[in-house]
N, C-alpha and C positions, 0 to 999 in steps of 0.2 A: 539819156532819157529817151522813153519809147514810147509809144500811145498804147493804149492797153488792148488795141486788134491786133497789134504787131506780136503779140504776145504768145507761145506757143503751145498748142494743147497739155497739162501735167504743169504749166511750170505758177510759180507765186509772184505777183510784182508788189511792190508798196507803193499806194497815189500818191503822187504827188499833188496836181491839181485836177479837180473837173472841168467842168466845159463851164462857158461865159452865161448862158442861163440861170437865173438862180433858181424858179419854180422847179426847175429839172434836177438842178445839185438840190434840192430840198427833197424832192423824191426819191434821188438814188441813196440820200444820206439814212432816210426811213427804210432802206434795202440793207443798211450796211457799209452803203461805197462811200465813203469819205476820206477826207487828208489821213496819212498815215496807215490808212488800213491795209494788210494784206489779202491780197485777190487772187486768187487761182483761177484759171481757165480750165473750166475742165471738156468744153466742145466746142467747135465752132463748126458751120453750117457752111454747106457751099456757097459758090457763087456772093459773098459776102451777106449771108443770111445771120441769125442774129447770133451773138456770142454765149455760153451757156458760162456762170459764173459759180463759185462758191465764196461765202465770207465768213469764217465761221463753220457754224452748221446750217446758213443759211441760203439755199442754193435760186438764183433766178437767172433769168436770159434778158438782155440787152439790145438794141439795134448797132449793127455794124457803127453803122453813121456815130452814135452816140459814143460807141466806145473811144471810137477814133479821136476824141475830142478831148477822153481824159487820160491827162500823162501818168506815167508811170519809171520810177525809178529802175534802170535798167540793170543795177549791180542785182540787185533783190530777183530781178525776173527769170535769171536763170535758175534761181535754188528749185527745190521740187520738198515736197514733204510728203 
């Protein structure tokens, strides 16, 4: 299991869990990003600027901080599609 910054640009993880906030998992979940879903990374930003995501066909960007908070299953994270 990895946090979903760790993640590498191209590749897909499946969530495990989000972060201990629930107002925030209630947000990301209206994005898309909940248990189970698959995520692809498709940019991340220098200097730990925010993560650019895809779920779906639904693409948005992230805070490092927040990524980092939700896990993601590491078997999944190396595939690419």
């Amino acid at each position: 299991m990895i946090n979903l910054s760790q993640i590498p640009e191209g590749k897909i993880g499946l969530v495990l869990n989000l972060t201990t906030d629930e107002f925030l998992n209630n947000r990301l979940a209206a994005l898309g990003l909940k248990k189970k879903a698959a995520v692809k990374v498709l940019r991340k930003a220098k200097f730990n600027g925010p993560i650019h995501l895809q779920i779906g066909a639904t693409e948005f960007m992230i805070r490092n901080n927040i990524a980092s908070s939700c896990i993601i299953s590491g078997k999944r994270s190396l595939a690419t599609r």
